[in-house]
Wavefront OBJ file of the C-alpha trace (Angstrom):
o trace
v 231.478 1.864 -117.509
v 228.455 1.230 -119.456
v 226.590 0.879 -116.586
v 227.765 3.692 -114.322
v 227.382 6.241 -117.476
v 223.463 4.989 -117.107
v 223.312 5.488 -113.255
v 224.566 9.194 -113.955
v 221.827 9.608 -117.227
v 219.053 8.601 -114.306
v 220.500 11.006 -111.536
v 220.520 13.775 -113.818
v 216.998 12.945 -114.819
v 215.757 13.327 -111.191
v 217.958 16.036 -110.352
v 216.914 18.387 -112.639
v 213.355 19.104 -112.515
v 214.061 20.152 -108.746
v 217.148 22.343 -109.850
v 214.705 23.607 -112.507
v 212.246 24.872 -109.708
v 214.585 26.117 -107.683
v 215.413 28.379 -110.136
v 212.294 29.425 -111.433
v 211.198 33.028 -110.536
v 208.091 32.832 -107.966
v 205.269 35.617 -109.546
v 203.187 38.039 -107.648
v 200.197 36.672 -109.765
v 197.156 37.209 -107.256
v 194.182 38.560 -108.508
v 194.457 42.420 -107.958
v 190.507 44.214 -107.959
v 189.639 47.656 -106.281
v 186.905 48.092 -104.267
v 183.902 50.206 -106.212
v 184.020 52.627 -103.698
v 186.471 54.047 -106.036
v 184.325 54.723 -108.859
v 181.368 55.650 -107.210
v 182.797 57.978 -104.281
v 186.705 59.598 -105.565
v 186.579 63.058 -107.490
v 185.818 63.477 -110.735
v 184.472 59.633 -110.802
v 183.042 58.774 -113.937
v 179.299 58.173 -113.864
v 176.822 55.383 -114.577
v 177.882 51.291 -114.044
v 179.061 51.141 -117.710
v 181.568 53.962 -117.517
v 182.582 53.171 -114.131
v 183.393 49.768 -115.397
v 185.102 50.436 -118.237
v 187.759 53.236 -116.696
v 188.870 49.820 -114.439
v 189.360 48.027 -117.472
v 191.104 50.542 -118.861
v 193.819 51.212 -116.336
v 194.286 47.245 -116.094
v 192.889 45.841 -113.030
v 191.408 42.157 -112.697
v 188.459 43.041 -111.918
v 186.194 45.415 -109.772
v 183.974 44.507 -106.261
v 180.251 44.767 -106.737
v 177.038 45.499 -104.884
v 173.927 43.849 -103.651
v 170.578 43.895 -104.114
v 169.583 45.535 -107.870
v 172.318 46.896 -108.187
v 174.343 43.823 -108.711
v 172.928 43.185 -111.759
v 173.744 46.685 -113.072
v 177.043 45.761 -112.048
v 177.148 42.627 -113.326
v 175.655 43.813 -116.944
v 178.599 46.501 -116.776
v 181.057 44.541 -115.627
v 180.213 41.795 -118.829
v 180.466 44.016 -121.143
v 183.646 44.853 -121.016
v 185.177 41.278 -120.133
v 185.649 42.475 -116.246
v 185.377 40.059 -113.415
v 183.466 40.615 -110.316
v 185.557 39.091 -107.212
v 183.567 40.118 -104.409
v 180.279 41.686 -103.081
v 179.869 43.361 -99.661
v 176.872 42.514 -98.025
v 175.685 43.811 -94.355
v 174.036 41.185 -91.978
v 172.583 42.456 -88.664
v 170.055 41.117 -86.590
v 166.097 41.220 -86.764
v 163.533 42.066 -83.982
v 162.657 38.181 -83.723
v 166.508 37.491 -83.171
v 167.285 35.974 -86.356
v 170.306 37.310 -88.709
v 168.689 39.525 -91.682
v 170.488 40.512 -94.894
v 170.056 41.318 -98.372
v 167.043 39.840 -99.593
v 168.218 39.124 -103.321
v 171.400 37.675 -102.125
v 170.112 33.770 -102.451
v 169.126 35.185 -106.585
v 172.255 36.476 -106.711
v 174.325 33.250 -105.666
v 172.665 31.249 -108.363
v 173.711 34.175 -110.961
v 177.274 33.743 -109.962
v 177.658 30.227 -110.302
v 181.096 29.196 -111.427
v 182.396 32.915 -111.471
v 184.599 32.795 -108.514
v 182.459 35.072 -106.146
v 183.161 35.813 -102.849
v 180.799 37.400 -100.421
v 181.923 39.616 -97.640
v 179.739 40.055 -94.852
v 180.284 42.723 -92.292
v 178.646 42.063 -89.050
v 176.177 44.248 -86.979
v 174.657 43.805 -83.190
v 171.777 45.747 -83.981
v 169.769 44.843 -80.812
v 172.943 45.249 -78.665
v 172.769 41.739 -77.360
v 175.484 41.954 -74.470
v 175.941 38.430 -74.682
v 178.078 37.380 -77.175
v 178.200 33.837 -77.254
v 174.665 34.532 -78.167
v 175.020 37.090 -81.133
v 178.132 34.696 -82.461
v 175.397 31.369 -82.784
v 172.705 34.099 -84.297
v 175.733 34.930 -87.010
v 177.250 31.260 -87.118
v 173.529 29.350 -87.956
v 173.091 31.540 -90.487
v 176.341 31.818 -92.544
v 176.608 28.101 -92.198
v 173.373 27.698 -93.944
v 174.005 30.527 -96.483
v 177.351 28.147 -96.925
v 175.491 25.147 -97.723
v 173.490 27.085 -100.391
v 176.565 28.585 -101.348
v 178.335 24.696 -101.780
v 176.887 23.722 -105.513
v 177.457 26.943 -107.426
v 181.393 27.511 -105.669
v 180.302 30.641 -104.699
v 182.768 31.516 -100.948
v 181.931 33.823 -97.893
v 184.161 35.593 -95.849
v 183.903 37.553 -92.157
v 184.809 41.150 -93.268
v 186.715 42.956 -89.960
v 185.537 46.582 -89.386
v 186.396 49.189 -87.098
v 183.497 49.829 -84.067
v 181.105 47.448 -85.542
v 180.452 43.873 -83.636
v 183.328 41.988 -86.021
v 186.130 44.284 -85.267
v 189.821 42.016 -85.321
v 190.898 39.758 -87.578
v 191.182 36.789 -85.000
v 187.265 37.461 -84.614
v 186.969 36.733 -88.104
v 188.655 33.681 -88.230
v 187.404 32.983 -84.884
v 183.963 32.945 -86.464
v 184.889 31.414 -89.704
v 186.487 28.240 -87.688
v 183.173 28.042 -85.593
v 180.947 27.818 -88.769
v 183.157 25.220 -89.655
v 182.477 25.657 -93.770
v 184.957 24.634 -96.315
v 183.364 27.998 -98.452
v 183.686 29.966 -95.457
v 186.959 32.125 -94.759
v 188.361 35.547 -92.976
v 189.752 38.701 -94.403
v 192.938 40.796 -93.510
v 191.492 44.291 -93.518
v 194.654 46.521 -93.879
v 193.001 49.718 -92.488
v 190.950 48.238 -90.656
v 193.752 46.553 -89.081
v 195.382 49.630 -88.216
v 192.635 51.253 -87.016
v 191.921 48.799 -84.237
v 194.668 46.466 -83.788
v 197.497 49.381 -84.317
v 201.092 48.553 -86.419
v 202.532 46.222 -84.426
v 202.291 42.754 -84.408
v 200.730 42.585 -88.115
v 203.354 39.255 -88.711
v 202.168 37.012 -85.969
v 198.515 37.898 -86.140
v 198.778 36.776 -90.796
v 200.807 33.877 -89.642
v 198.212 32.629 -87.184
v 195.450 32.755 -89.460
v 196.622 32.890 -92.890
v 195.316 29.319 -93.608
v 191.347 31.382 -93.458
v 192.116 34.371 -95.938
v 189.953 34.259 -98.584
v 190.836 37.896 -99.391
v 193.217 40.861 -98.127
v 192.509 44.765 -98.714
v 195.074 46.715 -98.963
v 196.014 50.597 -99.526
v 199.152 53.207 -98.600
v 199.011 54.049 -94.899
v 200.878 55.791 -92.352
v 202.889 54.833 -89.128
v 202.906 55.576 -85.790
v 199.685 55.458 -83.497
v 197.517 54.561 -86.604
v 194.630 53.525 -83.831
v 194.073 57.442 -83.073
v 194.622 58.493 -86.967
v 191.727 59.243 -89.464
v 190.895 57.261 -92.527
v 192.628 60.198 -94.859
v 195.979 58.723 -92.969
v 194.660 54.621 -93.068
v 193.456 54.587 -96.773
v 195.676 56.145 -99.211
v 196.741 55.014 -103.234
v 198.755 52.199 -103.500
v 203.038 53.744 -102.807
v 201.719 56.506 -100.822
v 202.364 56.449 -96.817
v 204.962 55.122 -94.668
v 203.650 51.814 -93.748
v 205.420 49.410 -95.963
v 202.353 47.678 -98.045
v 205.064 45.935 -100.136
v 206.595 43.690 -96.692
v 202.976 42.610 -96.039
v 202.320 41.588 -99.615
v 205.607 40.151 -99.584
v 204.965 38.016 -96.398
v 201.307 36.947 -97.532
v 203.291 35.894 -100.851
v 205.880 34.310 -99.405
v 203.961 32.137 -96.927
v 201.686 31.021 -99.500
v 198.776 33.168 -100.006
v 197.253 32.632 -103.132
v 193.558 34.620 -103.253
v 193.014 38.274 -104.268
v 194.034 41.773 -103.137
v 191.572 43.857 -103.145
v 192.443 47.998 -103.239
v 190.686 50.005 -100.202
v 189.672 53.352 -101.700
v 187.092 54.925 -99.173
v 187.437 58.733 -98.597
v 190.496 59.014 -100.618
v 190.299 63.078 -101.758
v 191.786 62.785 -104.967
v 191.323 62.553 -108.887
v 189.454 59.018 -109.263
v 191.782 58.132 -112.620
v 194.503 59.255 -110.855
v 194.121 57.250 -108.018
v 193.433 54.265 -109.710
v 196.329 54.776 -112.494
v 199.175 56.002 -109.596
v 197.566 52.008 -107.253
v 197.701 50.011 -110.439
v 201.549 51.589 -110.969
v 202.338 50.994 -107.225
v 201.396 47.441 -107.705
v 203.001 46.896 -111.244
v 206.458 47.897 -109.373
v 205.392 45.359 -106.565
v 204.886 42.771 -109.381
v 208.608 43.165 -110.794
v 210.332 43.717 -107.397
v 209.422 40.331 -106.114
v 209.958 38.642 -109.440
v 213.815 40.319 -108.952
v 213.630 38.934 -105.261
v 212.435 35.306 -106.276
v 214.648 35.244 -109.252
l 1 2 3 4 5 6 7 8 9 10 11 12 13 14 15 16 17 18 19 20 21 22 23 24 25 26 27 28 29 30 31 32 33 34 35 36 37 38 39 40 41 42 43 44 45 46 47 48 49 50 51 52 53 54 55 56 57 58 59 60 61 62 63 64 65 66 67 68 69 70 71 72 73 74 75 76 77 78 79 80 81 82 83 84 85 86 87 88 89 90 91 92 93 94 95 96 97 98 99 100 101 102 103 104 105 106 107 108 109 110 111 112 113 114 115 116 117 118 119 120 121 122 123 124 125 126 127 128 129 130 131 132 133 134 135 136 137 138 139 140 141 142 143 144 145 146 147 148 149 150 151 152 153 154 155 156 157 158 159 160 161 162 163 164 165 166 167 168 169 170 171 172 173 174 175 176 177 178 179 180 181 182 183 184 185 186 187 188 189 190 191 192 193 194 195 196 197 198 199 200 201 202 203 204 205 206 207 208 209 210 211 212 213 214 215 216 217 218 219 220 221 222 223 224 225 226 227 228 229 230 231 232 233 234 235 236 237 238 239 240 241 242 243 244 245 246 247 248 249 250 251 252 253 254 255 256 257 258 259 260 261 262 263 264 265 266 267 268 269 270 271 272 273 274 275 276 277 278 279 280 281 282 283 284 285 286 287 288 289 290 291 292 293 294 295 296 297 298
């Protein structure tokens, strides 16, 4: 008896840490930024780095994208002062007249600054000579990201291949495409949500996350609309977070659910309303997203 009651003390002991887990509710904890296209572009914006910084700190958000060049620091200074974080920079890289990629020329200063502050840099990708051959403009793009990479490596600072509509890096299996080729552990894709749209149209949004999932370092999102989104305008691609038809929530849901764990960032480009409002009425949207799939996952 004495015995058996032991054999039953054990079970339980093993049993119920993995009951526990089962049971435990699964967050929607990602990192949630907006782009600063937000503050610097929306109505009624407010104006200079430390106001802009401090209305997304306000309204609650994790943290805000900067710039490069000078302006990063301005950001940066902003962005310190009220405890903000800086998730991501946007940087343009096109090609020179002596065939070489050419980008910001403070980026290397910046890297150093953001050592240990979970940066990641975005580049979006420009032909600028036209180079038909593609193969070639790829290696042109691929030396050069591998060796910003390796500068990159000591102060865990991450690039990703940012998709965008009619410029040379277009689709998201081009960005991951590219990523794999440079062949960096630092070195990642992005799911562009209107960019998506825009190019790839609403179908088939699923199989093209589950295919390359494993190289997001980062996924924009926004409201949208359905239907032919490749012929619609931005005013119908990038809207605040709850408005459109497209269901933002299901993608969120199935980057969650299949084990996405970096940051959302909010799209805000050309979006003709009240700046607050906008960001107040996104950071609501994605509040509600927050408790929904803690109900689902409960």
């Amino acid at each position: 008896m004495k015995y058996c009651t032991i054999i039953s003390l054990l079970f339980l002991l093993l049993v119920m840490p993995s009951a526990a887990d089962k049971t435990k509710s699964k967050e929607l904890d990602n990192v949630f930024y907006c782009f600063n296209n937000a503050v610097r572009l929306l109505p009624n914006a407010p104006e200079g780095f430390d106001a802009q910084a401090a209305l997304v700190k306000k309204i609650g958000y994790d943290g805000l994208a900067g710039e490069g060049g000078n302006k990063y620091y301005q950001w940066r200074k902003a962005m310190d002062k009220v405890a903000l974080a800086m998730p991501e920079i946007y940087i343009r890289m096109g090609i020179g007249q002596d065939g070489k990629a050419i980008y910001d020329g403070e980026l290397k200063s910046i890297i150093r600054d953001s050592k240990d502050r979970n940066l990641l840099i975005t580049f979006v990708l420009y032909n600028d000579l036209k180079i038909e051959d593609r193969h070639k403009v790829d290696q042109i793009f691929i030396e050069a990201i591998q060796d910003l990479a390796d500068y990159c490596n000591p102060f865990n600072v991450k690039i990703a291949i940012y998709p965008h509509a009619a410029l040379y890096c277009e689709t998201v299996s081009q960005s991951v495409s590219l990523a794999r080729a440079i062949n960096r552990r630092n070195v990642g894709a992005i799911f562009n949500l209107c960019h998506y749209l825009k190019v790839e149209g609403q179908q088939g949004w699923k199989e093209s996350i589950q295919n390359a999932l494993p190289y997001f370092f980062m996924v924009s999102i926004c409201g949208a609309e359905t239907g032919d989104t490749q012929k619609m305008g931005w005013d119908k691609l990038i809207q605040p977070l709850g408005e459109g038809a497209f269901d933002t929530y299901a993608l969120i849901k199935y980057l969650k659910d299949n084990g996405y764990e970096g940051p959302f960032g909010l799209q805000c480009y050309n979006i003709m309303q009240d700046c607050d409002k906008v960001l107040t009425k996104s950071m609501s949207t994605w509040k509600s997203y927050q408790e929904r799939y803690r109900q689902e996952n409960h």
